[in-house]
C-alpha positions in Angstrom: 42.3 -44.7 -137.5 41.1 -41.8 -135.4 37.6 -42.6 -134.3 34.9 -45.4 -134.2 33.8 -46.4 -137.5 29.9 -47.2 -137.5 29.5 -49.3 -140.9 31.8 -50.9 -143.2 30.4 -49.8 -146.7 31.0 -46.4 -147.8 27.5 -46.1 -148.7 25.1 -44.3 -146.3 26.0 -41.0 -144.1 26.7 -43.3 -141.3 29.0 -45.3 -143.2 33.1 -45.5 -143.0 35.0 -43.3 -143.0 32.4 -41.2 -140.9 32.2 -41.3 -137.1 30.0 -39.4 -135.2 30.2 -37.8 -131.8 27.2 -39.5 -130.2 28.9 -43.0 -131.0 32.7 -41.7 -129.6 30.8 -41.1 -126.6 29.0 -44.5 -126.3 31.8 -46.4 -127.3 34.1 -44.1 -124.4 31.6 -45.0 -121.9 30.7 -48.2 -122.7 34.5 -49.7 -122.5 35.1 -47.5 -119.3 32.0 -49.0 -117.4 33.0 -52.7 -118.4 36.6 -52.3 -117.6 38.7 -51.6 -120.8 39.7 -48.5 -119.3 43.0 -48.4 -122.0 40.9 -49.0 -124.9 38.2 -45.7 -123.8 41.2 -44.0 -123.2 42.5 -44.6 -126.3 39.8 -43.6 -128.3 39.3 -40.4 -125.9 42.6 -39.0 -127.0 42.2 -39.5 -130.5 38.9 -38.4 -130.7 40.1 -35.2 -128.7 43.2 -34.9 -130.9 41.1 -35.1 -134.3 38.5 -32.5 -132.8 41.5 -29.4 -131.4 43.2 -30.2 -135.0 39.8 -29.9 -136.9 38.7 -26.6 -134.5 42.7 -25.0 -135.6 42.4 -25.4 -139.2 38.5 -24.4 -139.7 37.2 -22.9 -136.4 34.1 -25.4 -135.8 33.3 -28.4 -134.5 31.7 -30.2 -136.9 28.4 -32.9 -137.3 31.0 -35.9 -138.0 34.6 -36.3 -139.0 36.6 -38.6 -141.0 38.3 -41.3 -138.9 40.5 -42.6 -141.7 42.3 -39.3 -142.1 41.0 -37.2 -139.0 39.6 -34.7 -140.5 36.5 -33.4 -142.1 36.5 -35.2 -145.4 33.3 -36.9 -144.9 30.6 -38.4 -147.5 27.5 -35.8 -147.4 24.3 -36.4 -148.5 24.1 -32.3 -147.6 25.6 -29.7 -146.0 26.6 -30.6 -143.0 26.3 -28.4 -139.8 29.1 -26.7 -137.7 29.0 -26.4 -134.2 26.5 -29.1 -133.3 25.7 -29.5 -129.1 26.8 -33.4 -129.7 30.0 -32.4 -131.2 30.9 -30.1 -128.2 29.4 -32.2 -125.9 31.2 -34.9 -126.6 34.5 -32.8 -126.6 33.6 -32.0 -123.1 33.4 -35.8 -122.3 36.0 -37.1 -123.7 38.1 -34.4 -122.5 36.8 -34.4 -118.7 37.2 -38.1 -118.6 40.9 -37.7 -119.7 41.8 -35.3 -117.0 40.2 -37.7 -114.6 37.0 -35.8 -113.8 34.4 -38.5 -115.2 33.6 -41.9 -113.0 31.3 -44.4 -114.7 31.7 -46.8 -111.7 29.6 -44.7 -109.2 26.6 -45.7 -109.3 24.3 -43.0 -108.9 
């Protein structure tokens, strides 16, 4: 498993074996601010892996991505777009808080 799986029934967009940035990123944060720093880290890295593998074999980032097999093989209802700002920003995140660089304990 290389992401965050939203629903169990292969039946809607959302559904397994998609993941989608904007829930890597909640599920990152979420686990970091209550304390399960391995288990955001954990996701961080695969999600970060998936996305640089993804990027080297087609040259996008993509709307979601496969978590079963980390890849692009996704259920579409259409065509789904490349290079979306979630899909990068998320990257970013996931990447910045591996190398340290985010804090979710300072309160701001």
């Amino acid at each position: 498993m290389t992401g965050v799986q939203t629903c169990a029934l292969p039946i809607y967009q959302w559904s397994y074996p998609n993941t989608w940035p904007p829930v890597v990123y909640l599920a990152i944060r979420g686990l970091d601010a209550y304390g399960y720093r391995q288990d955001a880290r954990r996701i961080a890295e695969k999600y970060a892996a998936m996305v640089v593998k993804t990027f080297g074999e087609t040259h996008n980032l993509w709307e979601k991505y496969n978590v079963r097999e980390g890849n692009i093989n996704v259920s579409n209802e259409y065509d789904m777009p490349t290079m979306l700002g979630w899909s990068a920003g998320t990257f970013i995140y996931a990447s910045d808080y591996l190398d340290g660089k985010i804090d979710n304990q300072t309160k701001h």
